[in-house]
C-alpha positions as CSV (number, residue, x, y, z in Angstrom):
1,X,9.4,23.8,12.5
2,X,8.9,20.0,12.6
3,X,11.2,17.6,11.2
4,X,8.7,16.5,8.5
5,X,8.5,19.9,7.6
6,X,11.8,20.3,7.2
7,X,12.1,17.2,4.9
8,X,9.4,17.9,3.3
9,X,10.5,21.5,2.2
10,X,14.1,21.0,1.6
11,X,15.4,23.2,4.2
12,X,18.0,23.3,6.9
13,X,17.8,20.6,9.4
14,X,18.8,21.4,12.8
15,X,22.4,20.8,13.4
16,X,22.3,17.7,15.3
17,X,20.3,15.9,12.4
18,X,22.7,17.3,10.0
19,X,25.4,15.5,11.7
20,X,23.2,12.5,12.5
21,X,22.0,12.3,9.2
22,X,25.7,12.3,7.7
23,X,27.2,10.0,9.8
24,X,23.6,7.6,8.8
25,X,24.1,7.8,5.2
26,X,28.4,7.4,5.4
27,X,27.6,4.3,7.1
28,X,25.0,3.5,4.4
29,X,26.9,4.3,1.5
30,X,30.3,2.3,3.1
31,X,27.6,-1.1,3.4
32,X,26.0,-0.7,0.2
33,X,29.5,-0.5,-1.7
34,X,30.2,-3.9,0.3
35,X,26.5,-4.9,-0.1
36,X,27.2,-4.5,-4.0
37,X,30.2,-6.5,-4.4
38,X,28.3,-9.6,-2.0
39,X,25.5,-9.5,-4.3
40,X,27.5,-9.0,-7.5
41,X,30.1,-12.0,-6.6
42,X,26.7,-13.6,-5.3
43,X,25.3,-13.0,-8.6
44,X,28.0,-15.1,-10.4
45,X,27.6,-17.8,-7.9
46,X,24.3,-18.2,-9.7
47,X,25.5,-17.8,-12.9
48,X,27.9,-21.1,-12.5
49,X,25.1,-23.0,-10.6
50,X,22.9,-22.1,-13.1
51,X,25.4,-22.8,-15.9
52,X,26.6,-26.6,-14.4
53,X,22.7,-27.5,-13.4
54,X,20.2,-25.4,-15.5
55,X,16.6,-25.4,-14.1
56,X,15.6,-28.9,-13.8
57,X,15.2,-31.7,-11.3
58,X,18.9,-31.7,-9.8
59,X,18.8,-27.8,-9.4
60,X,15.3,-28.3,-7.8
61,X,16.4,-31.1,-5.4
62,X,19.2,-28.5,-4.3
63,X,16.9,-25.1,-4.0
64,X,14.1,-27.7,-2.1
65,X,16.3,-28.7,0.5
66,X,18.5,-25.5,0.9
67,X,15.3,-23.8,2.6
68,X,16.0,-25.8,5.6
69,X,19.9,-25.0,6.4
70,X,18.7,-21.4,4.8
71,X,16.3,-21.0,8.1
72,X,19.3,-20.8,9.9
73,X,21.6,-19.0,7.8
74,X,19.6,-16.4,6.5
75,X,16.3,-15.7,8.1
76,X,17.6,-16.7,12.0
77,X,20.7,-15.9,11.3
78,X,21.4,-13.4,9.2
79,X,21.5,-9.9,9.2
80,X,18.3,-8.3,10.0
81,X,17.5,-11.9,11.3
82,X,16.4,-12.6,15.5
83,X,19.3,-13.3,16.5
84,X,21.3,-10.5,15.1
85,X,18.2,-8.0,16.2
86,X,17.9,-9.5,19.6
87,X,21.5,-9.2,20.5
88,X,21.6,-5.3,19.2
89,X,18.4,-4.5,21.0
90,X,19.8,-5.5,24.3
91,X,23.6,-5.2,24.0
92,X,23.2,-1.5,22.4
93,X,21.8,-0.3,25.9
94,X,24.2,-2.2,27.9
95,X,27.3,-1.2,26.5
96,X,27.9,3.1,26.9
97,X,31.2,3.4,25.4
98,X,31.9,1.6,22.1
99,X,35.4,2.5,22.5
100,X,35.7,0.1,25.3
101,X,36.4,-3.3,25.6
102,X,33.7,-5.7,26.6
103,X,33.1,-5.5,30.0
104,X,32.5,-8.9,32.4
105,X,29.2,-8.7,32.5
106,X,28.1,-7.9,28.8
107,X,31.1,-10.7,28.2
108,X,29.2,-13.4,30.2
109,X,25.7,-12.9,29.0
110,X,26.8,-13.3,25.6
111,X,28.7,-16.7,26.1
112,X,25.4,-17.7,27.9
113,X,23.6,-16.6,25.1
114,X,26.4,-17.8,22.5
115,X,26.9,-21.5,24.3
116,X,22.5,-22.3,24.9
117,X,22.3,-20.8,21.5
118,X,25.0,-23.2,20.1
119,X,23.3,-26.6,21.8
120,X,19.6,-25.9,20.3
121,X,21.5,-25.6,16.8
122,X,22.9,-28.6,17.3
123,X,20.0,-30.4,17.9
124,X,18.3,-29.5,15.3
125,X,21.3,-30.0,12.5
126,X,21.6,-34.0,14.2
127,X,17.3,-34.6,14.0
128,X,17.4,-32.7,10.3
129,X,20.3,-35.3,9.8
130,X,18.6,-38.2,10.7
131,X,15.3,-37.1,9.2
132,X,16.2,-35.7,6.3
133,X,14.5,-38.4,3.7
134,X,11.1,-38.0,5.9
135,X,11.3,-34.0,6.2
136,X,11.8,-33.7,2.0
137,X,8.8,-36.0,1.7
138,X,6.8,-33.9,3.8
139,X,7.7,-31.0,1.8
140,X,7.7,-31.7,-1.5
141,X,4.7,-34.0,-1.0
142,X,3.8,-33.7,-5.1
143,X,7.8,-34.5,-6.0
144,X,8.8,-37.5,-7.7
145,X,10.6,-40.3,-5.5
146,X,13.6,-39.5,-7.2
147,X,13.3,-35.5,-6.7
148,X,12.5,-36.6,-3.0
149,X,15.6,-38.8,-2.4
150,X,17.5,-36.6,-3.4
151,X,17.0,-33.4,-2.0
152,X,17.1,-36.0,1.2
153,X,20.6,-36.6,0.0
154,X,20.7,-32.6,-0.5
155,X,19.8,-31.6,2.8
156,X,21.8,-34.8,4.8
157,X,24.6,-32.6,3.6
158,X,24.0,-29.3,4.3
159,X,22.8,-30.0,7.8
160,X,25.5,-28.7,9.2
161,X,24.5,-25.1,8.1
162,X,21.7,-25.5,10.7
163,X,24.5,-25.5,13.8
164,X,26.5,-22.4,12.6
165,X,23.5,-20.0,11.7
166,X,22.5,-18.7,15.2
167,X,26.0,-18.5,16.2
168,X,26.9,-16.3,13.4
169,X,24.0,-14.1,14.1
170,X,25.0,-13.7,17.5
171,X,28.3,-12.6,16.0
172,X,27.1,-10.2,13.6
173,X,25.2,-8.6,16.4
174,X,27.6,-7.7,18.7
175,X,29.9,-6.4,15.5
176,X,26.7,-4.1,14.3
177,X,26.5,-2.6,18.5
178,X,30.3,-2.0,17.7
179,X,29.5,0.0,14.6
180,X,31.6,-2.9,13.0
181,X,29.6,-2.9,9.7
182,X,32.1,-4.3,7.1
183,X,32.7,-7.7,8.8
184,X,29.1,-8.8,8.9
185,X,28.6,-7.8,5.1
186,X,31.6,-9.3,3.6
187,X,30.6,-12.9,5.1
188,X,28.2,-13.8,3.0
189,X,30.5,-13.6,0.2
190,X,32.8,-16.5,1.6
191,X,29.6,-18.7,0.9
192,X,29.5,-17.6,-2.5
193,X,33.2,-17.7,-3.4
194,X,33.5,-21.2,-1.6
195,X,30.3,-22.9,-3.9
196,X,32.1,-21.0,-7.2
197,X,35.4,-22.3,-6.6
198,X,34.5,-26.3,-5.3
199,X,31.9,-26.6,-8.4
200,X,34.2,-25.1,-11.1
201,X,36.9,-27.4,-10.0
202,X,34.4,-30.5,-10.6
203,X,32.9,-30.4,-13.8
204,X,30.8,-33.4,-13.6
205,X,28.3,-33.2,-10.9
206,X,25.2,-34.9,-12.2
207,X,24.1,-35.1,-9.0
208,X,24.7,-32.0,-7.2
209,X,26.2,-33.4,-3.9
210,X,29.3,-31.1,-4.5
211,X,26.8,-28.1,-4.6
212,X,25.3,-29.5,-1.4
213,X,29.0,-30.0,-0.1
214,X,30.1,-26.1,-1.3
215,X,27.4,-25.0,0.5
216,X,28.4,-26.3,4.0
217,X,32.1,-25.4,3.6
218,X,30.7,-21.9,2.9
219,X,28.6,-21.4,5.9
220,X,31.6,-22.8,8.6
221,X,33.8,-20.4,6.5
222,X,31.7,-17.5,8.0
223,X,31.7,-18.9,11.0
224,X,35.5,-18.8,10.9
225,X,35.9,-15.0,9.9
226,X,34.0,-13.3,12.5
227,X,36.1,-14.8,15.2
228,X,39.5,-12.5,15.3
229,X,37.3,-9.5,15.6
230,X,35.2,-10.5,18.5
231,X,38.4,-11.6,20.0
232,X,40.0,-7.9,19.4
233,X,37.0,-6.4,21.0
234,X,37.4,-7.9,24.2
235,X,34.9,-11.1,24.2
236,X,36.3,-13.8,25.3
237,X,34.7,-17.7,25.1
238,X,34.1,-19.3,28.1
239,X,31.2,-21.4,27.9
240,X,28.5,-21.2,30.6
241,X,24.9,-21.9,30.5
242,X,23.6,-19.3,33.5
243,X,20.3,-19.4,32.4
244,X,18.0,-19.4,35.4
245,X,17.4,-16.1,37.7
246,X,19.4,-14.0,34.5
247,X,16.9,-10.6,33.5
248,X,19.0,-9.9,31.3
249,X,19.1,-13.5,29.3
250,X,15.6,-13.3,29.6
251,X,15.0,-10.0,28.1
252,X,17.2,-11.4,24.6
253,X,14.2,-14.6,24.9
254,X,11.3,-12.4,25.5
255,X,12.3,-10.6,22.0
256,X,14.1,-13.4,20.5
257,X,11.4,-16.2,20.8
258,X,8.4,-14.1,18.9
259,X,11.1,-13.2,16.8
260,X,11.9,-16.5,15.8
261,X,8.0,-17.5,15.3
262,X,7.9,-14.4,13.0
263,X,11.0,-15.6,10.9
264,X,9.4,-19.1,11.4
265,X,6.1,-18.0,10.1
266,X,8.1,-16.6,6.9
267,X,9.8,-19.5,6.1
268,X,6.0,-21.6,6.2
269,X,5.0,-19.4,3.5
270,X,8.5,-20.9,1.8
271,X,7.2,-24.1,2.3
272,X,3.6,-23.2,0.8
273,X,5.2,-21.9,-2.4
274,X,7.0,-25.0,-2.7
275,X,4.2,-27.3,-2.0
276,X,2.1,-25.4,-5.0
277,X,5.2,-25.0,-7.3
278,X,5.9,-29.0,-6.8
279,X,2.9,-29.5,-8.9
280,X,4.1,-27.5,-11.7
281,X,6.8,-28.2,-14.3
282,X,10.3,-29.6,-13.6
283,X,12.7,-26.2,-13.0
284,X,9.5,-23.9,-11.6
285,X,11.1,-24.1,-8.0
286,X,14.8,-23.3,-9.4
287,X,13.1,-20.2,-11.7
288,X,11.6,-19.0,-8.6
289,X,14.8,-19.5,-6.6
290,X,16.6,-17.4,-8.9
291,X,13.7,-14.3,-9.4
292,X,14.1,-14.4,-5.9
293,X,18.2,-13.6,-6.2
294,X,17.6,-11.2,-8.5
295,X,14.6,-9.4,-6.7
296,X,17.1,-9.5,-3.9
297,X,20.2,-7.9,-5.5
298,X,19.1,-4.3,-5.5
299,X,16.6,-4.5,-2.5
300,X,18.7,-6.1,-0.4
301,X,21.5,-3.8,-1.0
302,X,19.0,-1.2,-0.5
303,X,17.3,-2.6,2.8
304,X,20.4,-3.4,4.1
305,X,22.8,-0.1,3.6
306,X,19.8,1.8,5.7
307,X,18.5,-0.2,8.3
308,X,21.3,-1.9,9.3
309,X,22.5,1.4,10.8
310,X,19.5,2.7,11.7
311,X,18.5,0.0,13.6
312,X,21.1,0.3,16.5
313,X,19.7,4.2,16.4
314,X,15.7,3.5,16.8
315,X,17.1,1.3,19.7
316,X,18.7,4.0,21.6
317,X,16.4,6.5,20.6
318,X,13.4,4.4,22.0
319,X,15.5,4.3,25.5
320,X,15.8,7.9,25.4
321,X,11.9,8.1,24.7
322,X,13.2,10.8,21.8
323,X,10.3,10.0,19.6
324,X,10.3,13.1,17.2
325,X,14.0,11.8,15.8
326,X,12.8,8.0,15.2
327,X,10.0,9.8,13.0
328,X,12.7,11.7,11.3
329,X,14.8,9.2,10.6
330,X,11.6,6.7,9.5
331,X,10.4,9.1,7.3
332,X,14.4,10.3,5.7
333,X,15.2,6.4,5.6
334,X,12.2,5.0,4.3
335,X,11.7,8.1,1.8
336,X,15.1,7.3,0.0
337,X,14.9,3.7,0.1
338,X,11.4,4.3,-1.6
339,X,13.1,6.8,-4.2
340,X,15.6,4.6,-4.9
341,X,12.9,1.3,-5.5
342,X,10.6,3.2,-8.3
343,X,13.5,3.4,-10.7
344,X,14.3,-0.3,-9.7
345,X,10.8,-1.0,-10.2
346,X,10.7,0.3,-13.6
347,X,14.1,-1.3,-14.9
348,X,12.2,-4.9,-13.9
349,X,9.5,-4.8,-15.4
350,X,11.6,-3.3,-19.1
351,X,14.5,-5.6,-19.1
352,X,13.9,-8.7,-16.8
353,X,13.5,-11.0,-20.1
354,X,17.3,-9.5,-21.3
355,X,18.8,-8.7,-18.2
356,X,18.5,-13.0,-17.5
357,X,19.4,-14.0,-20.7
358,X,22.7,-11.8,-20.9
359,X,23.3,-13.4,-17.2
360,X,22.1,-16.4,-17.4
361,X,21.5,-18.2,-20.1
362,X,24.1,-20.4,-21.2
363,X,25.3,-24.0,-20.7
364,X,22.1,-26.1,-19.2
365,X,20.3,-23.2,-18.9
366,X,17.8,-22.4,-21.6
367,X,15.0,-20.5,-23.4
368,X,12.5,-21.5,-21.2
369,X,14.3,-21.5,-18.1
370,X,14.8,-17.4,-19.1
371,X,10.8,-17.1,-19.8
372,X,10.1,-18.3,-16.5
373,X,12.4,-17.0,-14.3
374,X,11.4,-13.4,-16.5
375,X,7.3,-14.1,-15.4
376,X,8.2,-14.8,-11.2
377,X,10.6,-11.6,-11.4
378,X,8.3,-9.3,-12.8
379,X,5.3,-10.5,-10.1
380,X,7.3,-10.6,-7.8
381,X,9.0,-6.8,-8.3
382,X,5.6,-5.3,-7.3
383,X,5.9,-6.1,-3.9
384,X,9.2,-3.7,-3.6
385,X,7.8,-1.0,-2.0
386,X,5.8,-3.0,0.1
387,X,8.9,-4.9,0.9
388,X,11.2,-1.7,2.2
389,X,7.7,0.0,3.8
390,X,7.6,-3.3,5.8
391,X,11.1,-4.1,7.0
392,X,11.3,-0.6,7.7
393,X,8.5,-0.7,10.4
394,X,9.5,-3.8,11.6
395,X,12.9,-2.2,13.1
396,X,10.9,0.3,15.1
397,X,8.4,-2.5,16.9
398,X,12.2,-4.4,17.3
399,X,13.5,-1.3,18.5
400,X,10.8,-0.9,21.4
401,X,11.2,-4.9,22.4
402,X,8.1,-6.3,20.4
403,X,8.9,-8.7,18.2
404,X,5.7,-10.4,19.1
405,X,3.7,-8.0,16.8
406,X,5.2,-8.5,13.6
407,X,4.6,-12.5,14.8
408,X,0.8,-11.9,14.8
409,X,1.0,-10.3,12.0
410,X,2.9,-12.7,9.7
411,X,0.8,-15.7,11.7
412,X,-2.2,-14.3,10.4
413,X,-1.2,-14.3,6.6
414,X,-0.4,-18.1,6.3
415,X,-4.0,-18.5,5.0
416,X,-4.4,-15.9,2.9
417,X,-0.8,-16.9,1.5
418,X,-2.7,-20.2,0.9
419,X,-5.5,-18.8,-0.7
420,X,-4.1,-16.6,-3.2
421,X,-1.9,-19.4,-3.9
422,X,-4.6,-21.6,-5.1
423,X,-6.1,-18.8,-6.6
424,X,-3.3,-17.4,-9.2
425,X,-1.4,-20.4,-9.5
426,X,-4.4,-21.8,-11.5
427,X,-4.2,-18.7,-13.8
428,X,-0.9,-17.7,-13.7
429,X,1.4,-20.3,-12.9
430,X,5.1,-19.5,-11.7
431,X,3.8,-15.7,-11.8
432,X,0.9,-16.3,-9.4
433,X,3.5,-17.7,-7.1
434,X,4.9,-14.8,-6.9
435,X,2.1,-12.7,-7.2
436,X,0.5,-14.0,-4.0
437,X,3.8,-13.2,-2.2
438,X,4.3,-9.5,-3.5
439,X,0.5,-9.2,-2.0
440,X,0.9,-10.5,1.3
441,X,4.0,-8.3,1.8
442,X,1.5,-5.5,1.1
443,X,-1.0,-6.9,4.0
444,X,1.7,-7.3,6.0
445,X,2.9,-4.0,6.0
446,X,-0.5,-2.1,6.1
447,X,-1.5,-3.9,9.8
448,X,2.5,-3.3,10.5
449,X,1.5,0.6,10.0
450,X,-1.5,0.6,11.7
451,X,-0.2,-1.4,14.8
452,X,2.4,0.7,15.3
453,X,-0.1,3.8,16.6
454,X,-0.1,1.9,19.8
455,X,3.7,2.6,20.9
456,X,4.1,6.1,19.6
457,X,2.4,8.5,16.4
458,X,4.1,7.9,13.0
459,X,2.8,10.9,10.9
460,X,2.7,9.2,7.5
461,X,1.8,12.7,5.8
462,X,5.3,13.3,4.4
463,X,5.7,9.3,3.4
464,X,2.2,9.2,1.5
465,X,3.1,12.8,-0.5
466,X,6.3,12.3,-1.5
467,X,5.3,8.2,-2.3
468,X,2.4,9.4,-4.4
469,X,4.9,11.7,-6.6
470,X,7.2,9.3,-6.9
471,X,4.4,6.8,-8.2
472,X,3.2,9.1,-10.5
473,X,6.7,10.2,-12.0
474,X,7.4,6.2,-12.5
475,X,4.3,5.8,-14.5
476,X,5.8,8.2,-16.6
477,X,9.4,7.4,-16.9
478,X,8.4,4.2,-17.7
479,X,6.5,5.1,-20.9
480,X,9.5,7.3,-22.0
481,X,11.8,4.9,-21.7
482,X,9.4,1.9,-23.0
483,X,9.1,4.1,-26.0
484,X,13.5,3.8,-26.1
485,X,12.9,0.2,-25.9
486,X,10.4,-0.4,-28.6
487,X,12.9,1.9,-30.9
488,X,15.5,0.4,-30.0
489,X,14.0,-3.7,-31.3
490,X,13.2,-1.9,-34.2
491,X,16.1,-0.9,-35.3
492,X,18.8,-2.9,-33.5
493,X,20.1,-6.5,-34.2
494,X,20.0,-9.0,-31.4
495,X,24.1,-9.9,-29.9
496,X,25.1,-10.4,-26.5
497,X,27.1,-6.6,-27.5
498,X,23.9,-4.9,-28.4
499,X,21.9,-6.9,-25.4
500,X,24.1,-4.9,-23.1
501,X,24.7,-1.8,-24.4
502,X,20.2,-1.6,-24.7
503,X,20.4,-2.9,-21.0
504,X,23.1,0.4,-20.4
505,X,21.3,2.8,-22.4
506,X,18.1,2.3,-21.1
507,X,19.0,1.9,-17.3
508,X,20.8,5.3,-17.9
509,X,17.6,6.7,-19.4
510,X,15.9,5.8,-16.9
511,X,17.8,7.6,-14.0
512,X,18.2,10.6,-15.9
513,X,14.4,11.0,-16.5
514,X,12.9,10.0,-13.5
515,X,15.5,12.6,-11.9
516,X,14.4,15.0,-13.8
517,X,10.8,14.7,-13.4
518,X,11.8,13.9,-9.5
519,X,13.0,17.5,-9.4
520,X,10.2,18.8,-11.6
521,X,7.8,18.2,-8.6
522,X,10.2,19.0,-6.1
523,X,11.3,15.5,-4.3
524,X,13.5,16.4,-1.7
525,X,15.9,13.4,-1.8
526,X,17.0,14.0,-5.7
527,X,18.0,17.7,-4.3
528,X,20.2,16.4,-1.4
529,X,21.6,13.2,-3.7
530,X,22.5,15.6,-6.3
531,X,24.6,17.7,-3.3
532,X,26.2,15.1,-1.6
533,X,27.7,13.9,-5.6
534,X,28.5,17.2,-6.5
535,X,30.6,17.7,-3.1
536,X,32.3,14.3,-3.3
537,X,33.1,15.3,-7.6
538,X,34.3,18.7,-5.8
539,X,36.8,16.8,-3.1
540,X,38.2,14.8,-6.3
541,X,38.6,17.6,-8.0
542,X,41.0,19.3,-5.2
C-alpha cells in the first residue's frame, strides 16, 4: 500500500513513519507552544504601539521605514528566510552526527560564510544610513514632506537592524541542523519585550524616535542570545574570508543568491502596497501593518511548528533520493496545516471587527482605525491556504538546491501585483490592498505546483480530496456558527466582558462543529488529533 493510501484511509503506517511522524509532530508541537507565546507577547507589543501611536502619520512614518531593517531581519534573516535555508540545505549534509561537535571544516566554512556575510550587511546598514531621507522619498513618493522626513528620521535609526539580520540567520541555521529548535523561536521575542519595555518607560513620544530606537536595541538583543549556544556546540569565531576556489561556499551562493532575489522580489511587492496605500488616508499603511500581525499570529505559528522541522528532513531525504517519504510527509504536513487554516479561516472572517476592538482599541487608537484594520484582515485571510500550500512547496524546490525557481516565479508576479493593485484599490480601498496580495499568493503557488513535476511526481490526489472536504465542511461550520453570532447581538449587551466571552463561545463552536463534521466525512487528521489528546489526557491521568 502507498503512503497516500495509508493517509488517506486512516490505517497503520509502516513503522518507520510511525516513528518519523512522532518525532515530526513532538518537534512541531514543542515550536508551536514557543511560537504561541512569541506571537502572543508579540501581540501586546502591538497593543502598546498601537495604544502610544494609534493609526496615523507617526505610526505610518514608523511601519514605512521598518520595511527596510525588516528585509534583513525577517525575510533574509529570519526563520524560513535565505540565509537560514541556505545554511540548513548545505550544513545538514555535511554534518553526520548531530551529537558531535563541529568539526574544522564545517567550523571554517561557516566563519567564511558568517564574516563575508557580516561585511555586505554592513554596507548596506552605512549606505541606508546615509541615504535614508532619499530612500523614504523614493518610497513613499505620494507622502507628505513631513511623513517623508520622518520615516527618514525612522529608518536613520533602525539601520543598524540591516547589519545583524544575515548574521542571525546564519545562526539560526546551524541551531535548526542541530535540531536546536527553541533558541531560534524564542528570539524574536527579545525584540518585542525590548520595544514594550523602552516605550512604556517614555510616555511622551510624539515622535516615535524611541519606537525606532526600541526596535534596534531589540534586533542586537537577538544577536546577543544565539551566541553561548553556537559556542557550546563547538563553532568557534575566527574570521576568514576564503572565498575563492571554496565548492562548498559556492554551493551556500548558488542557493543563497536566487534566494535572496526571491525574498527580494517579496519585499517589491511591500513596496507596491505602500506606494498605492500612500495615496490613501492617513493610518491605511499602519491598519495594513497590523492585519498583517494578526494574519500572521496563527499562520505563522502554523507554518512555522511544521516546516521548520520538516525542512531539515526534505533536505536529507532529497540526498538519499527517498522520494516516496518527501511525498508522505508533503501530503501529512501540508494536510494538517490545511486542517488547521479552515477553522482559522472561518473565525476571521466572524470576529475580526471584535477580536481588534477587544485588542486594540484603546488610547489613540480608534473606531476607524478598528474598521480598517477589520476590512485588510478579512481580504487578506483568504489567501491562508494559498499561503501554507506555497511555503510548503517552496521547502521541497529549497530542499533539492533550487531556489532559483520560486525567484522566477515571484519575479513574474510583480506586474500582476501591480495590476490588481490599481484595479481594487479603486474599489476597495485598504481591502483591495490586501485582496491583490491574497491573489498573487494563489498564482504563486499554482506555477510553484506545477514546476515542481520537473524534480520529482507530487501526487496531489490525497491533498485536493481531503482539501475539497475540508472546504466544503467550512462553508458549513461557518453558517452554524454565523447563526450563534447573529443570536448572540440579538440578545446580548455590548461590554468588553460579553465581547470576550462571544469571542470564547463562538471560537469554541467553531472547533467543536467543524470536528464533527470533519469526522462525519472521514478526515483523517481529526481521527489521529483526537488520539494523540486522548493519550497525552491518559499519561495525566497516571
Amino acid at each position: 500500500m502507498s503512503n497516500e493510501t495509508s493517509l488517506d484511509n486512516n490505517t497503520t503506517a509502516e513503522p518507520a513513519k510511525v516513528s518519523k511522524t512522532q518525532s515530526l509532530l513532538k518537534a512541531a508541537w514543542i515550536i508551536a507552544y514557543v511560537t504561541i507565546i512569541s506571537k502572543l507577547i508579540g501581540f501586546l507589543r502591538d497593543v502598546v504601539i498601537a495604544n502610544f501611536y494609534g493609526a496615523g502619520m507617526v505610526s505610518d512614518a514608523y511601519f514605512y521605514a521598518y520595511q527596510i531593517p525588516a528585509i534583513s531581519i525577517i525575510l533574509l534573516g529570519g526563520i524560513g528566510g535565505p540565509f537560514h535555508s541556505a545554511v540548513v540545505s548545505v550544513f545538514s549534509k555535511m554534518i553526520p552526527n548531530l551529537n558531535e561537535k563541529a568539526s574544522p571544516e564545517v567550523n571554517k566554512l561557516f566563519n567564511t560564510f558568517l564574516t563575508s556575510s557580516f561585511l555586505v550587511f554592513l554596507l548596506l546598514g552605512v549606505l541606508v544610513f546615509v541615504f535614508s531621507d532619499v530612500i523614504m522619498k523614493i518610497i513613499i513618493a505620494n507622502g507628505t514632506p513631513e511623513l517623508i522626513h520622518l520615516a527618514g528620521m525612522h529608518l536613520k535609526i533602525m539601520a543598524p537592524v540591516l547589519t545583524v539580520g544575515g548574521v542571525v540567520g546564519i545562526y539560526y541555521g546551524i541551531l535548526i541542523v542541530y535540531k536546536e529548535f527553541l533558541i531560534p523561536n524564542i528570539s524574536p521575542i527579545l525584540m518585542s519585550v525590548a520595544i514594550i519595555a523602552i516605550i512604556s518607560l517614555v510616555h511622551h513620544d510624539n515622535s516615535g524616535i524611541i519606537l525606532a530606537a526600541a526596535t534596534t536595541v531589540g534586533a542586537l538583543c537577538q544577536f546577543v542570545y544565539q551566541l553561548p549556544k553556537l559556542k557550546q556546540l563547538g563553532f568557534k569565531f575566527r574570521p576568514n574570508l576564503d572565498i575563492f576556489n571554496n565548492p562548498q561556499y559556492k554551493n551556500i551562493l548558488e542557493l543563497l543568491f536566487p534566494a535572496i532575489l526571491s525574498s527580494t522580489v517579496g519585499q517589491v511587492y511591500i513596496y507596491v502596497d505602500m506606494f498605492f496605500a500612500s495615496q490613501l488616508q492617513e493610518g491605511a499603511w499602519s491598519a495594513i501593518g497590523y492585519a498583517n500581525r494578526l494574519f500572521q499570529f496563527p499562520v505563522g505559528v502554523l507554518v512555522t511548528a511544521f516546516l521548520v522541522p520538516l525542512f531539515p528532513i526534505f533536505s536529507k531525504l532529497v540526498g538519499e533520493k527517498d522520494y516516496d517519504n518527501i511525498r508522505y510527509y508533503f501530503n501529512k504536513g501540508v494536510g494538517l496545516l490545511n486542517f488547521a487554516a479552515f477553522p482559522i479561516l472561518v473565525l476571521i472572517i466572524l470576529l475580526s471587527t471584535n477580536a481588534i476592538q477587544l485588542i486594540f482599541q484603546r488610547g489613540a487608537f480608534n473606531e476607524v482605525a478598528t474598521m480598517m484594520v477589520s476590512e485588510a484582515l478579512c481580504y487578506l485571510s483568504i489567501s491562508i491556504i494559498f499561503y501554507v500550500f506555497r511555503d510548503s512547496i517552496t521547502r521541497v524546490f529549497y530542499a533539492f538546491n533550487d531556489s532559483k525557481t520560486p525567484f522566477l516565479v515571484a519575479l513574474s508576479s510583480i506586474v500582476i501585483k501591480f495590476i490588481l493593485n490599481f484595479l481594487f484599490v479603486k474599489q476597495l480601498g485598504i481591502g483591495g490592498i490586501t485582496l491583490s496580495t491574497s491573489f498573487v499568493t494563489l498564482i504563486n503557488g499554482f506555477w510553484l505546483g506545477l514546476l515542481i513535476k520537473k524534480k520529482m511526481s507530487m501526487d496531489y490526489g490525497i491533498y485536493f480530496k481531503n482539501l475539497l472536504k475540508m472546504a466544503v465542511i467550512s462553508v458549513a461550520t461557518y453558517y452554524v456558527c454565523l447563526g450563534a453570532y447573529r443570536l448572540w447581538d440579538a440578545h446580548i449587551a455590548v461590554t468588553q466582558f460579553t465581547l470576550t466571552v462571544k469571542i470564547i463561545v463562538i471560537t469554541l463552536l467553531c472547533g467543536i462543529v467543524y470536528s464533527v463534521f470533519a469526522a462525519i466525512v472521514r478526515i483523517p487528521y481529526v481521527f489521529e488529533l483526537y488520539g494523540r489528546a486522548k493519550g497525552k489526557l491518559m499519561r495525566f491521568r497516571k
